[in-house]
mmCIF file as Biopython writes it, N, C-alpha, C and O atoms, coordinates in Angstrom:
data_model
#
loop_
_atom_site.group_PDB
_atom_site.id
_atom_site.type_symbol
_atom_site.label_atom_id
_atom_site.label_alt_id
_atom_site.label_comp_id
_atom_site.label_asym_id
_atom_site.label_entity_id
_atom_site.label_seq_id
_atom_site.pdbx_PDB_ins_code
_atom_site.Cartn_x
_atom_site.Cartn_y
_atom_site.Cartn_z
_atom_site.occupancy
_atom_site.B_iso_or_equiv
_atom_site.auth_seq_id
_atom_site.auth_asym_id
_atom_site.pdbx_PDB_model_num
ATOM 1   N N  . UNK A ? 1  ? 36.734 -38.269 10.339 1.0 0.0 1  A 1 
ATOM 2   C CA . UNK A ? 1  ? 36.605 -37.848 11.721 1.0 0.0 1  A 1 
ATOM 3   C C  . UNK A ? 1  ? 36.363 -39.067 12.593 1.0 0.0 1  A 1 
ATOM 4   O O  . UNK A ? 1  ? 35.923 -40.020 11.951 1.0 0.0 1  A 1 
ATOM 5   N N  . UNK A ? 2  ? 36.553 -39.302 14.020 1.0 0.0 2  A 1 
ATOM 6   C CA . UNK A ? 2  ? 36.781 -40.601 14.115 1.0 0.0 2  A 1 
ATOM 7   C C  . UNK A ? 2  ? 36.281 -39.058 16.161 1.0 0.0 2  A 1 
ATOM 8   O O  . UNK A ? 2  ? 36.850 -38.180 16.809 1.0 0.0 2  A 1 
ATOM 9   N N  . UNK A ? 3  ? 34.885 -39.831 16.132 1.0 0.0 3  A 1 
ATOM 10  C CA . UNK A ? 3  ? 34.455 -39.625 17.332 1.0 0.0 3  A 1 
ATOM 11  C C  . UNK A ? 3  ? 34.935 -40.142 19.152 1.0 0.0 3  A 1 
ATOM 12  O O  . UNK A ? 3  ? 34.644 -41.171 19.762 1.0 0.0 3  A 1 
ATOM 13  N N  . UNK A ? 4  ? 35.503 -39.302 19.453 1.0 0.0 4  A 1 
ATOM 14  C CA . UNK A ? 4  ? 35.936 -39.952 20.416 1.0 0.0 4  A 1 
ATOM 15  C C  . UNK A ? 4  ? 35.203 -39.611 22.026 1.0 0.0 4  A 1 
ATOM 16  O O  . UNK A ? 4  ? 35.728 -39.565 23.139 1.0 0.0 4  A 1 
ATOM 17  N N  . UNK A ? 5  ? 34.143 -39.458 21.698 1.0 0.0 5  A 1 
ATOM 18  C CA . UNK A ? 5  ? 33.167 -39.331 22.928 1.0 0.0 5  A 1 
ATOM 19  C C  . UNK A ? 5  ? 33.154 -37.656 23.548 1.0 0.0 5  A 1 
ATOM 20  O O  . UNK A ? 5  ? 32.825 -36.651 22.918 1.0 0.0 5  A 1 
ATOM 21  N N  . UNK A ? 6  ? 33.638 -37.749 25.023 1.0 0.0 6  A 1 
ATOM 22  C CA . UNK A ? 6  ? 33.342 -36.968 25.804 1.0 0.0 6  A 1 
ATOM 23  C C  . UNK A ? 6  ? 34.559 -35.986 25.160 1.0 0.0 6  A 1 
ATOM 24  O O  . UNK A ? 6  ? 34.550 -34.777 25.392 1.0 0.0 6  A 1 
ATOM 25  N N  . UNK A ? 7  ? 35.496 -36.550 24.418 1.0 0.0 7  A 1 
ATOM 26  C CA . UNK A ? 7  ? 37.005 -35.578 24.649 1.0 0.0 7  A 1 
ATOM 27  C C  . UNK A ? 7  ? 37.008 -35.040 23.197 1.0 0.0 7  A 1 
ATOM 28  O O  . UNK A ? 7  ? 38.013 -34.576 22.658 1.0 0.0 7  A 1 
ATOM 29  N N  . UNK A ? 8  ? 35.499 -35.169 22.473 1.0 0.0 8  A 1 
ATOM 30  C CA . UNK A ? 8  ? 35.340 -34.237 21.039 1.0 0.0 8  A 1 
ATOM 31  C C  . UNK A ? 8  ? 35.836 -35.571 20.356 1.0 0.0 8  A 1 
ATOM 32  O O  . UNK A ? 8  ? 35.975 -36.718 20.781 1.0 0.0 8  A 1 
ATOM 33  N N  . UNK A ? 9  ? 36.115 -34.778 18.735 1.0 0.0 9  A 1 
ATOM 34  C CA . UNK A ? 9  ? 36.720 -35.450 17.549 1.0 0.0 9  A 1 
ATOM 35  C C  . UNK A ? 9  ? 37.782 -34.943 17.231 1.0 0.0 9  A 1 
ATOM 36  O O  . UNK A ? 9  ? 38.110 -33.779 17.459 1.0 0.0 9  A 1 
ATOM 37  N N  . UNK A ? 10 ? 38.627 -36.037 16.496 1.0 0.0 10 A 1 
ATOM 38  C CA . UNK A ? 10 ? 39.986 -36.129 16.278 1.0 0.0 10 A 1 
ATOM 39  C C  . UNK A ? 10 ? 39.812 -36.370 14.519 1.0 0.0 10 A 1 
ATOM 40  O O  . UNK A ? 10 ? 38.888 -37.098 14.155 1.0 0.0 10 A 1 
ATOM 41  N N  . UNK A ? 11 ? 40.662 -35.782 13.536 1.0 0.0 11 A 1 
ATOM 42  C CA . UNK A ? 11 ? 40.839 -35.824 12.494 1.0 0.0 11 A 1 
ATOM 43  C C  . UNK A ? 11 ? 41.632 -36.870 12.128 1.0 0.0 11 A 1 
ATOM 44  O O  . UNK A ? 11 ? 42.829 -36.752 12.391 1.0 0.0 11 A 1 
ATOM 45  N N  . UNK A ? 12 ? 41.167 -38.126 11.443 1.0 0.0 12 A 1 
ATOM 46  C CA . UNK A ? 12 ? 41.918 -38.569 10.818 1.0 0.0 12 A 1 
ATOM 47  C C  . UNK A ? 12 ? 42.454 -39.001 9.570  1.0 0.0 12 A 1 
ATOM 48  O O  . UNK A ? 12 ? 41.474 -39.050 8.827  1.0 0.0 12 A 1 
ATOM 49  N N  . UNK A ? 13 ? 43.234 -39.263 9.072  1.0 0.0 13 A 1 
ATOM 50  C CA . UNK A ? 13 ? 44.084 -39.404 7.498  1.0 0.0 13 A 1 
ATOM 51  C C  . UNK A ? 13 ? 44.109 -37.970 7.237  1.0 0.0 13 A 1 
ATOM 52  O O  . UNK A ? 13 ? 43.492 -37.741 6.197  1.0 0.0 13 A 1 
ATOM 53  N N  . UNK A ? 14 ? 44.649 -36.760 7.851  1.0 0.0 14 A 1 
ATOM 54  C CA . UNK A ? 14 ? 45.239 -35.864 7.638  1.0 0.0 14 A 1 
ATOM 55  C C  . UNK A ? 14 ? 45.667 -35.474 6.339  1.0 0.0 14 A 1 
ATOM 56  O O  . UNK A ? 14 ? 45.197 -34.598 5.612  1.0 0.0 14 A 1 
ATOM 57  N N  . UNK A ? 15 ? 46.790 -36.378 6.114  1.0 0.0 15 A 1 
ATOM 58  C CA . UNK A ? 15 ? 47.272 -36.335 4.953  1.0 0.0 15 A 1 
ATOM 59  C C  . UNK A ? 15 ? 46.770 -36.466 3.599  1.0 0.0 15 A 1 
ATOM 60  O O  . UNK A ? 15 ? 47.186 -35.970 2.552  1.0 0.0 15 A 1 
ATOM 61  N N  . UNK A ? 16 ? 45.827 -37.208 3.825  1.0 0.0 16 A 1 
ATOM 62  C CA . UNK A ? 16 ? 44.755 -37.725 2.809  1.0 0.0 16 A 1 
ATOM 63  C C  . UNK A ? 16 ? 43.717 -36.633 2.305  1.0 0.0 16 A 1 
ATOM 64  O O  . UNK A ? 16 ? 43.244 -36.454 1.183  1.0 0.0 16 A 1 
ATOM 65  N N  . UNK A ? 17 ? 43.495 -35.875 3.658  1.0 0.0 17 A 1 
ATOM 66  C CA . UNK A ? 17 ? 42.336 -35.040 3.168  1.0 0.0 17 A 1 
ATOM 67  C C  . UNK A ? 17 ? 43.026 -33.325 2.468  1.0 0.0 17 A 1 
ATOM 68  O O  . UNK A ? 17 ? 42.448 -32.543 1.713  1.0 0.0 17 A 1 
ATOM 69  N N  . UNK A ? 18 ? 44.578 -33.204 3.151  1.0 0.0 18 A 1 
ATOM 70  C CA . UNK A ? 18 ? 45.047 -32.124 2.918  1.0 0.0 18 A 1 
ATOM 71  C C  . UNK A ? 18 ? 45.481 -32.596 0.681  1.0 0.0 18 A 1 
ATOM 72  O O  . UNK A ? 18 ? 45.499 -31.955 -0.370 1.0 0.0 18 A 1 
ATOM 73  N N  . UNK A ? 19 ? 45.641 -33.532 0.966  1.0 0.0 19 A 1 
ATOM 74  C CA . UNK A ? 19 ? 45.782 -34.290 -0.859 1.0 0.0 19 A 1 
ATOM 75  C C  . UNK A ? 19 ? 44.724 -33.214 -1.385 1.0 0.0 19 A 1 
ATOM 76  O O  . UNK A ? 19 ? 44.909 -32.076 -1.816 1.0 0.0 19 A 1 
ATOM 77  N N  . UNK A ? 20 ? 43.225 -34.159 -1.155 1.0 0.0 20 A 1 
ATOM 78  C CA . UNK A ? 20 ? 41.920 -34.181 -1.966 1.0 0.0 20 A 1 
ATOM 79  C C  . UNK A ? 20 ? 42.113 -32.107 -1.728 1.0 0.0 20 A 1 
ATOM 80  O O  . UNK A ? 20 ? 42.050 -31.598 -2.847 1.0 0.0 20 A 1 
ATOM 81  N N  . UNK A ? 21 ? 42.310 -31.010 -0.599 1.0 0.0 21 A 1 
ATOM 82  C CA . UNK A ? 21 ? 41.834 -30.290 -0.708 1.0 0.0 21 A 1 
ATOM 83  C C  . UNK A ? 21 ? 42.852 -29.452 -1.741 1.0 0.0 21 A 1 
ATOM 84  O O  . UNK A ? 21 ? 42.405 -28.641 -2.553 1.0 0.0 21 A 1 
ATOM 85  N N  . UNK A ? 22 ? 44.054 -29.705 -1.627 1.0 0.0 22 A 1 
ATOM 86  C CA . UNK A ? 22 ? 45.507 -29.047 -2.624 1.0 0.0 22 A 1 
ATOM 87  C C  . UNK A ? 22 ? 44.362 -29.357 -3.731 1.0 0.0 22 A 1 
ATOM 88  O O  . UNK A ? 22 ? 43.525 -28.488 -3.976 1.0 0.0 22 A 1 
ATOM 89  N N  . UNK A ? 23 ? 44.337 -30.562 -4.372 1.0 0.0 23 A 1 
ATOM 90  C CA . UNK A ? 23 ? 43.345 -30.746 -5.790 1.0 0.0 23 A 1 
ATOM 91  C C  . UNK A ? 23 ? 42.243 -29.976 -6.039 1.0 0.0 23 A 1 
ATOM 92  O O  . UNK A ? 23 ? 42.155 -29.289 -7.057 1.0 0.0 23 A 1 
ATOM 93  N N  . UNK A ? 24 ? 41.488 -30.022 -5.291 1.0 0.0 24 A 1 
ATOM 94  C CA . UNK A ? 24 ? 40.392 -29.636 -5.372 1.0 0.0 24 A 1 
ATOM 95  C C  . UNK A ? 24 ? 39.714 -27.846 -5.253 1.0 0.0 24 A 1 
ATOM 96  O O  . UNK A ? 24 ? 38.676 -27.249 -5.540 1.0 0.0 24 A 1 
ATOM 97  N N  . UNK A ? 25 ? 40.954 -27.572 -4.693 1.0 0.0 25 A 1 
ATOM 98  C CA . UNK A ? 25 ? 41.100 -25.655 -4.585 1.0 0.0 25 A 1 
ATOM 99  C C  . UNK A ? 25 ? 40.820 -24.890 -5.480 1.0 0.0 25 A 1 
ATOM 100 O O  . UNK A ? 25 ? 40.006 -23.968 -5.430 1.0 0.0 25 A 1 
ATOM 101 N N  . UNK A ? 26 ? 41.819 -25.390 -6.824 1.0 0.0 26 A 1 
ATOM 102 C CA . UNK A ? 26 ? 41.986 -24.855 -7.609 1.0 0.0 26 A 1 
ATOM 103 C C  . UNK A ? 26 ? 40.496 -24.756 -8.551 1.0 0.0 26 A 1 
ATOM 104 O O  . UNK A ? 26 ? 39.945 -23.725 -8.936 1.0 0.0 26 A 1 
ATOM 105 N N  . UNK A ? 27 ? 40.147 -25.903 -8.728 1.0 0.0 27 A 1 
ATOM 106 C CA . UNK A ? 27 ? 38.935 -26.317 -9.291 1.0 0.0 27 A 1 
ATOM 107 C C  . UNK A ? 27 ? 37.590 -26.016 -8.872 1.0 0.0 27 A 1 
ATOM 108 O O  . UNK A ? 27 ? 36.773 -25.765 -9.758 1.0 0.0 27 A 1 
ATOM 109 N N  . UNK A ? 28 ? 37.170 -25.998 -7.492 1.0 0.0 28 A 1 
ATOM 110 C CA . UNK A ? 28 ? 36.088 -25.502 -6.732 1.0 0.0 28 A 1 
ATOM 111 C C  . UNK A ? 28 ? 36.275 -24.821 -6.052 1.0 0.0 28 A 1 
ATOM 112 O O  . UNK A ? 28 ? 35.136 -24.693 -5.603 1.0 0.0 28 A 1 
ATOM 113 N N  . UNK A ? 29 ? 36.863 -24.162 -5.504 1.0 0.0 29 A 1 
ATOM 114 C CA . UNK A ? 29 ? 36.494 -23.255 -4.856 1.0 0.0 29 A 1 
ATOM 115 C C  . UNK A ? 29 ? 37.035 -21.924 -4.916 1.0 0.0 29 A 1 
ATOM 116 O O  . UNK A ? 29 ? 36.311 -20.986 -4.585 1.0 0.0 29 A 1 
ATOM 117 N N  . UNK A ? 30 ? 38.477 -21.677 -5.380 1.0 0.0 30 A 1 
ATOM 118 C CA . UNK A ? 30 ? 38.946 -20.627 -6.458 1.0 0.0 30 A 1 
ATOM 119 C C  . UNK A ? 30 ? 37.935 -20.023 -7.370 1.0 0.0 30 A 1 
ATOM 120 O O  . UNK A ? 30 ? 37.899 -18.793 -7.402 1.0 0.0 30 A 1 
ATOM 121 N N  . UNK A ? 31 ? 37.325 -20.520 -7.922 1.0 0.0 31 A 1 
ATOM 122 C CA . UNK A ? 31 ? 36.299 -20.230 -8.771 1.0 0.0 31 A 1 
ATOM 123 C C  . UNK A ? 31 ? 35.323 -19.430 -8.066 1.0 0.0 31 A 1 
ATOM 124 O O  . UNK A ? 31 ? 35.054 -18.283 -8.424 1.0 0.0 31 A 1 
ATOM 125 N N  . UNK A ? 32 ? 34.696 -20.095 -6.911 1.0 0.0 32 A 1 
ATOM 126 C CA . UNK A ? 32 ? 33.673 -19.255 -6.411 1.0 0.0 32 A 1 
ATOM 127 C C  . UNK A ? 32 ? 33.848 -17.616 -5.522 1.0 0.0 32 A 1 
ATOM 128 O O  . UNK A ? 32 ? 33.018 -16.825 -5.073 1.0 0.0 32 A 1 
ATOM 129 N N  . UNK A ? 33 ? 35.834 -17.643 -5.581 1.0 0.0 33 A 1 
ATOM 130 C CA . UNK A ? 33 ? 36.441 -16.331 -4.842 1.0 0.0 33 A 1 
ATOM 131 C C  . UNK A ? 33 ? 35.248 -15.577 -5.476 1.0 0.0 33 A 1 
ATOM 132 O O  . UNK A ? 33 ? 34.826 -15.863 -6.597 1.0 0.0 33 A 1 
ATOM 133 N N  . UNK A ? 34 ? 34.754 -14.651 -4.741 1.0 0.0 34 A 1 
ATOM 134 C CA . UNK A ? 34 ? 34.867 -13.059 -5.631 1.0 0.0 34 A 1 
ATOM 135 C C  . UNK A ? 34 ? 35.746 -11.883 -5.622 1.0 0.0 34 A 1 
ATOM 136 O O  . UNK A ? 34 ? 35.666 -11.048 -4.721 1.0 0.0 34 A 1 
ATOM 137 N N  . UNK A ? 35 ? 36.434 -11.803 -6.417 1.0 0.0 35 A 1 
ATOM 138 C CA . UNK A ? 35 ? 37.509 -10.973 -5.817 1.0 0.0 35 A 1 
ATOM 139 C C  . UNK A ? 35 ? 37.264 -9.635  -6.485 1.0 0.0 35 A 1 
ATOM 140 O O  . UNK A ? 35 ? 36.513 -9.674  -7.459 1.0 0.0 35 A 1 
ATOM 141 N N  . UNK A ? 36 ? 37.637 -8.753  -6.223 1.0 0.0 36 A 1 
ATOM 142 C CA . UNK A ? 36 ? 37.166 -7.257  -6.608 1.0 0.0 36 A 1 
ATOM 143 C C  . UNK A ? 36 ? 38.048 -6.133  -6.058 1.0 0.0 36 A 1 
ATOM 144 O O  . UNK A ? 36 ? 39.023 -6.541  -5.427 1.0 0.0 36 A 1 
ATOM 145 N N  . UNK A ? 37 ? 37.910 -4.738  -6.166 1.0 0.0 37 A 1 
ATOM 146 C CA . UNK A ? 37 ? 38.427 -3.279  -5.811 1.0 0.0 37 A 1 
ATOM 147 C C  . UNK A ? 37 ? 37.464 -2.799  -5.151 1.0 0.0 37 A 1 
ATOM 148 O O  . UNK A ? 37 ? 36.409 -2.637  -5.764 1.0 0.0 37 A 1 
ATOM 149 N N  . UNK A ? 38 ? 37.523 -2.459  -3.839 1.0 0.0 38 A 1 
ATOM 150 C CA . UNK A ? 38 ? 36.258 -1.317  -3.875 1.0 0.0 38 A 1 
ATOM 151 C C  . UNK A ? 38 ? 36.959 -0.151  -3.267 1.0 0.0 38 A 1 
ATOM 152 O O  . UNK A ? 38 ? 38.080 -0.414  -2.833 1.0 0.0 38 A 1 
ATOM 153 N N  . UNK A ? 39 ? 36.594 0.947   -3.153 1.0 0.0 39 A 1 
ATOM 154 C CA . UNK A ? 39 ? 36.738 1.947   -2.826 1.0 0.0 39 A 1 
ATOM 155 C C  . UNK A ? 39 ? 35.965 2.847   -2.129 1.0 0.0 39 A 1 
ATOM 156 O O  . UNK A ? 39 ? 35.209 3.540   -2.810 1.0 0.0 39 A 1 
ATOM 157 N N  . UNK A ? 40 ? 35.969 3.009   -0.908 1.0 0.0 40 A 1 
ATOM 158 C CA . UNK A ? 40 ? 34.676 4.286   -0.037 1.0 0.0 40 A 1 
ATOM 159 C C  . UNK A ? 40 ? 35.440 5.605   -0.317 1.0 0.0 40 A 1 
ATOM 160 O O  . UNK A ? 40 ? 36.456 5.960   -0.915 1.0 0.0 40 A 1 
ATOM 161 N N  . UNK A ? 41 ? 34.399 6.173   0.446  1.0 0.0 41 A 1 
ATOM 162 C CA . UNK A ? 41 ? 34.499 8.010   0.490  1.0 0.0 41 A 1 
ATOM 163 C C  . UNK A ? 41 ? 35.605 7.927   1.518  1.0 0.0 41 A 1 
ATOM 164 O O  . UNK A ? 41 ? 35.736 7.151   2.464  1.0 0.0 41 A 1 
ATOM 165 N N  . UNK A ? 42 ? 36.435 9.011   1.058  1.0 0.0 42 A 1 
ATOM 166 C CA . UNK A ? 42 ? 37.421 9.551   1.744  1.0 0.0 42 A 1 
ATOM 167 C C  . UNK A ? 42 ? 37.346 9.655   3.146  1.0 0.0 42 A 1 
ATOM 168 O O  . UNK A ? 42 ? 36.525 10.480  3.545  1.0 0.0 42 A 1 
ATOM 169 N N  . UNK A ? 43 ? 38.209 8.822   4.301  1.0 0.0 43 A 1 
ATOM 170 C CA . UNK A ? 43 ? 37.890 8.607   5.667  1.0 0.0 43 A 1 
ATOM 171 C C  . UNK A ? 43 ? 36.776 8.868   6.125  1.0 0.0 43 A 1 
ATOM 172 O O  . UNK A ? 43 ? 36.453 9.805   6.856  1.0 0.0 43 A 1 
ATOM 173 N N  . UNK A ? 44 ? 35.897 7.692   5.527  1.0 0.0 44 A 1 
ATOM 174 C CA . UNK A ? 44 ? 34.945 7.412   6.014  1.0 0.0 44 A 1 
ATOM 175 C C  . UNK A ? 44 ? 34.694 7.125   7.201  1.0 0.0 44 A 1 
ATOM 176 O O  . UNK A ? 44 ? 33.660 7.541   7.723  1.0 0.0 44 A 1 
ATOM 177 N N  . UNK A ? 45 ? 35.689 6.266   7.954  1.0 0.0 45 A 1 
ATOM 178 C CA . UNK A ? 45 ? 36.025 5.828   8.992  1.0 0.0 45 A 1 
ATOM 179 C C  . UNK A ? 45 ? 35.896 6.491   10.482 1.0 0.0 45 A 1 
ATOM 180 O O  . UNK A ? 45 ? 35.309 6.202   11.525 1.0 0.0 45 A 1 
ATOM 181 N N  . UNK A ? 46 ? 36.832 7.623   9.986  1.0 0.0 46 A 1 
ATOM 182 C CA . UNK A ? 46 ? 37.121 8.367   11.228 1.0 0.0 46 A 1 
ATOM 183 C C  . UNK A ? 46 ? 36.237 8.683   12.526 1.0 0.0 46 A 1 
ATOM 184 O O  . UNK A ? 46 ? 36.723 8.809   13.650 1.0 0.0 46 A 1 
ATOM 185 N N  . UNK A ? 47 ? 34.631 8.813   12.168 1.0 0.0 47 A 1 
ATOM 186 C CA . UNK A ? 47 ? 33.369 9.441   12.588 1.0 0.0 47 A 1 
ATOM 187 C C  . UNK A ? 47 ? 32.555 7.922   13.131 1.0 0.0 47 A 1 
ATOM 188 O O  . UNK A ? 47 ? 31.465 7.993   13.698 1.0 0.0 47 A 1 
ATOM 189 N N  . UNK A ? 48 ? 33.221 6.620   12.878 1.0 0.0 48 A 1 
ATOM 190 C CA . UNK A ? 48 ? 32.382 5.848   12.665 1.0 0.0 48 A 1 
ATOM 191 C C  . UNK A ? 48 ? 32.512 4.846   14.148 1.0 0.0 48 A 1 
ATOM 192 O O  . UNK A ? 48 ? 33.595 4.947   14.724 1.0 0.0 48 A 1 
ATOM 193 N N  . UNK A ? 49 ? 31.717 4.125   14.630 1.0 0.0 49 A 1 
ATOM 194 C CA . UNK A ? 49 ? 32.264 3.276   15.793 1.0 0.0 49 A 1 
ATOM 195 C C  . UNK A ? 49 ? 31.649 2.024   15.565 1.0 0.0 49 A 1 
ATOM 196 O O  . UNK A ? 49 ? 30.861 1.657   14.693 1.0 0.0 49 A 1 
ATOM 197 N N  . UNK A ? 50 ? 32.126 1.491   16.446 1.0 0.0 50 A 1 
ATOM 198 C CA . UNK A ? 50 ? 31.921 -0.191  15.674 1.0 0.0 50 A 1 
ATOM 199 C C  . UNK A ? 50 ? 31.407 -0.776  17.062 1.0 0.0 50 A 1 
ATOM 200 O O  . UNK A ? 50 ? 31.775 -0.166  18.066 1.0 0.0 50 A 1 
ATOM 201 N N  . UNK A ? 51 ? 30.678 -1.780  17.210 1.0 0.0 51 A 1 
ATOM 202 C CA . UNK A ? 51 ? 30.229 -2.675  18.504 1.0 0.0 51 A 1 
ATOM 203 C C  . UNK A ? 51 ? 31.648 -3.674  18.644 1.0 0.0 51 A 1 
ATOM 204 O O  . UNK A ? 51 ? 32.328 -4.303  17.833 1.0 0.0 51 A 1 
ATOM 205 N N  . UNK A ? 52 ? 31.692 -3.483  19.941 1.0 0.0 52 A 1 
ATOM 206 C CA . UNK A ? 52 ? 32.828 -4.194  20.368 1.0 0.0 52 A 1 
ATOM 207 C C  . UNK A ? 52 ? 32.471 -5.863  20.188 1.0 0.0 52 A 1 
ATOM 208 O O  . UNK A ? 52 ? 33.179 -6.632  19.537 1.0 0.0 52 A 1 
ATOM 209 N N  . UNK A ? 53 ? 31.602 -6.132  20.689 1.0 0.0 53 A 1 
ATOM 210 C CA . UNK A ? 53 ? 31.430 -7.607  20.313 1.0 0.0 53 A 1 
ATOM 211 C C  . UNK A ? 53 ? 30.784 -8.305  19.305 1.0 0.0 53 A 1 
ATOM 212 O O  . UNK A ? 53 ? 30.241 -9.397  19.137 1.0 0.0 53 A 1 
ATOM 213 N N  . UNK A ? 54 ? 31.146 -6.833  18.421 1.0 0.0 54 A 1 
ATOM 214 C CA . UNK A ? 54 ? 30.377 -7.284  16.897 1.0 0.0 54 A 1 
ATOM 215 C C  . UNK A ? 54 ? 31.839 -7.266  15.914 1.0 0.0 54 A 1 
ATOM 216 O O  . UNK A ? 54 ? 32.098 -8.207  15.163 1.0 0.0 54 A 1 
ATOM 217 N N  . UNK A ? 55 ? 32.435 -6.459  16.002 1.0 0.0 55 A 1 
ATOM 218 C CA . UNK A ? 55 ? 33.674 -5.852  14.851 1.0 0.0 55 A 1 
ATOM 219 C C  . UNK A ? 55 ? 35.066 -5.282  15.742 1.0 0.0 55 A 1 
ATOM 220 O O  . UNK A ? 55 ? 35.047 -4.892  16.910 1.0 0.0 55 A 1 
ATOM 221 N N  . UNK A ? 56 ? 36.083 -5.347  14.966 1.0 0.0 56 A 1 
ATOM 222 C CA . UNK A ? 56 ? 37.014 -4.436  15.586 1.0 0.0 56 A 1 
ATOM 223 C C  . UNK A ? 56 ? 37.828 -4.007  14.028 1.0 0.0 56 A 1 
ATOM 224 O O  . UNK A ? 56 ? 38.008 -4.513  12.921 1.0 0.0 56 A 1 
ATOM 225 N N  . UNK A ? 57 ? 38.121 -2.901  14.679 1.0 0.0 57 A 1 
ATOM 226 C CA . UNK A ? 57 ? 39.111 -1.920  13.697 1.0 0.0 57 A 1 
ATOM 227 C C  . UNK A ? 57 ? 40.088 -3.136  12.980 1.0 0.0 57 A 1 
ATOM 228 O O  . UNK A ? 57 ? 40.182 -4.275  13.438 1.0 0.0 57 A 1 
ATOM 229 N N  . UNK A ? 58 ? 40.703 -2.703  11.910 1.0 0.0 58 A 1 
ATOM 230 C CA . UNK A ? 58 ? 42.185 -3.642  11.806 1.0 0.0 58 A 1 
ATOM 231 C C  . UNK A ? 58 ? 43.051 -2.690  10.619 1.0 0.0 58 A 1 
ATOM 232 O O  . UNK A ? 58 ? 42.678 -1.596  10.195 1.0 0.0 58 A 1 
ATOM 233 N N  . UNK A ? 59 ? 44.088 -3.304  10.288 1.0 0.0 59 A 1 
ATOM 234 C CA . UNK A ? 59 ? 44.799 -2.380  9.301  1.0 0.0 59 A 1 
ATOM 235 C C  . UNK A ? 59 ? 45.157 -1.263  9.334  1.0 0.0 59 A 1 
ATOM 236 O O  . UNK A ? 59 ? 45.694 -0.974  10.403 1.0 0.0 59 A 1 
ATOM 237 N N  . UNK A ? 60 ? 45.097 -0.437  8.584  1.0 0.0 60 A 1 
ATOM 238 C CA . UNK A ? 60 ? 45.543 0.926   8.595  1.0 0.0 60 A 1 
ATOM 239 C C  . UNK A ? 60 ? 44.150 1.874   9.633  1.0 0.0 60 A 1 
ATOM 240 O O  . UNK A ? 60 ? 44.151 2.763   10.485 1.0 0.0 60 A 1 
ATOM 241 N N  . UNK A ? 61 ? 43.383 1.254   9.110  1.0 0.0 61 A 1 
ATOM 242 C CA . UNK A ? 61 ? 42.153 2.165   10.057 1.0 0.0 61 A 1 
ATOM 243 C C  . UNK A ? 61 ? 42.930 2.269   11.732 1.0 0.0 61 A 1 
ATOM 244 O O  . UNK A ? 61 ? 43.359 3.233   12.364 1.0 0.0 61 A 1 
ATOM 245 N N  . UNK A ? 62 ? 42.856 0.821   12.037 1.0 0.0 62 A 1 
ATOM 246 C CA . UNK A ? 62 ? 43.003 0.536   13.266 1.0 0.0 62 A 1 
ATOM 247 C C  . UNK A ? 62 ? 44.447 1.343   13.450 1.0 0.0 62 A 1 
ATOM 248 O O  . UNK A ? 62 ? 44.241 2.366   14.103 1.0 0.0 62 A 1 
ATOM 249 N N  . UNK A ? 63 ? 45.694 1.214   13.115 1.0 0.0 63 A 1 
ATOM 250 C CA . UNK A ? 63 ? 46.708 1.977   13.615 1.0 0.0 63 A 1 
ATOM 251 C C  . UNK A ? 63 ? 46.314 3.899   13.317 1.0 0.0 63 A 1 
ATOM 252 O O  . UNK A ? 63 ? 46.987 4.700   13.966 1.0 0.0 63 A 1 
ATOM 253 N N  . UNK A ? 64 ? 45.379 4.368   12.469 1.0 0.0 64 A 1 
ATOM 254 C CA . UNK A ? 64 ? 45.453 5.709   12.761 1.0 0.0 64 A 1 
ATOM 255 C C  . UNK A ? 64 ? 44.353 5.875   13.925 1.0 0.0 64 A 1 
ATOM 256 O O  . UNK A ? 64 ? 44.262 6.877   14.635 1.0 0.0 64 A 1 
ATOM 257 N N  . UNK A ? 65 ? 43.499 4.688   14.012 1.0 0.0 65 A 1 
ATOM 258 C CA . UNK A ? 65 ? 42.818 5.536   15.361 1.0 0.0 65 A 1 
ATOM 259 C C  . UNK A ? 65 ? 43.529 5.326   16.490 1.0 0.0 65 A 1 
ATOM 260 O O  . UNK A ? 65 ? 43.076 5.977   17.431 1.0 0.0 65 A 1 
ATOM 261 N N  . UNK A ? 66 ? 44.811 4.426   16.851 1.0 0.0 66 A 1 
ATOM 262 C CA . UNK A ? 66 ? 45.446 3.944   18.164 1.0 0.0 66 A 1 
ATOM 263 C C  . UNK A ? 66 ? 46.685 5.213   18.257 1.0 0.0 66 A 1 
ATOM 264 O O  . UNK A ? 66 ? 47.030 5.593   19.376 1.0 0.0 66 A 1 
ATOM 265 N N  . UNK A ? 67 ? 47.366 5.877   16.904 1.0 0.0 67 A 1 
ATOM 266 C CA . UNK A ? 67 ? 48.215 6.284   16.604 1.0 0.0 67 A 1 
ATOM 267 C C  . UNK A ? 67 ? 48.291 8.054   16.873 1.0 0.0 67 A 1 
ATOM 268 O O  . UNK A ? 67 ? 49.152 8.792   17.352 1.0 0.0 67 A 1 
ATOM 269 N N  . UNK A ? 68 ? 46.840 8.287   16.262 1.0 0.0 68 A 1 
ATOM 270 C CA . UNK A ? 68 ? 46.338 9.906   15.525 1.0 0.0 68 A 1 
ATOM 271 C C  . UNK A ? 68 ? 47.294 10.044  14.399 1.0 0.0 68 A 1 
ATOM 272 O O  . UNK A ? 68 ? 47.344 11.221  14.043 1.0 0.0 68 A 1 
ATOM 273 N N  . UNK A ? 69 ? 48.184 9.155   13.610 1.0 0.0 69 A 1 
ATOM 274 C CA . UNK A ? 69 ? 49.357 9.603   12.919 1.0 0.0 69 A 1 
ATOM 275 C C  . UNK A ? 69 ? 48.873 9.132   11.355 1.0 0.0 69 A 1 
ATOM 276 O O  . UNK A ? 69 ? 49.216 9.843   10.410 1.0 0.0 69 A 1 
ATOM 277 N N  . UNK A ? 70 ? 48.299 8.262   11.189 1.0 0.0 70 A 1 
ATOM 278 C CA . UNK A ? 70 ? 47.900 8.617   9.206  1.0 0.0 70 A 1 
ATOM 279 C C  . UNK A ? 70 ? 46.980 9.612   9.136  1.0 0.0 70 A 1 
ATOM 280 O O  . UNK A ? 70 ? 46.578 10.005  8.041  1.0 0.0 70 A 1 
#
């Protein structure tokens, strides 16, 4: 990173660091994924509301509440 005052920071050797992170993915931090299935109760959703400047809908939720159609 290479500080450039009032106008923030600028990244540099790009290339260099996109190297070390391709390498290093696989090895650290892949590992720490947790990846899993989960499953809720049957439209759970529907009844539920979310804080606007906390969460928003997305996916399938979000197109049946914009839709009424799933």
């Amino acid at each position: 990173m290479l500080d450039m005052g009032k106008r923030g920071k600028k990244l540099i050797e790009r290339e260099k660091l996109f190297a070390l992170w391709v390498t290093a993915y696989p090895e650290q931090l892949r590992p720490k994924l947790i990846l899993g299935r989960f499953k809720g109760a049957p439209n759970w959703w529907e009844n539920k509301t979310l804080d606007v400047d906390k969460a928003q809908w997305g996916g399938e939720v979000a197109a049946a509440k914009l839709t009424q159609y799933l």
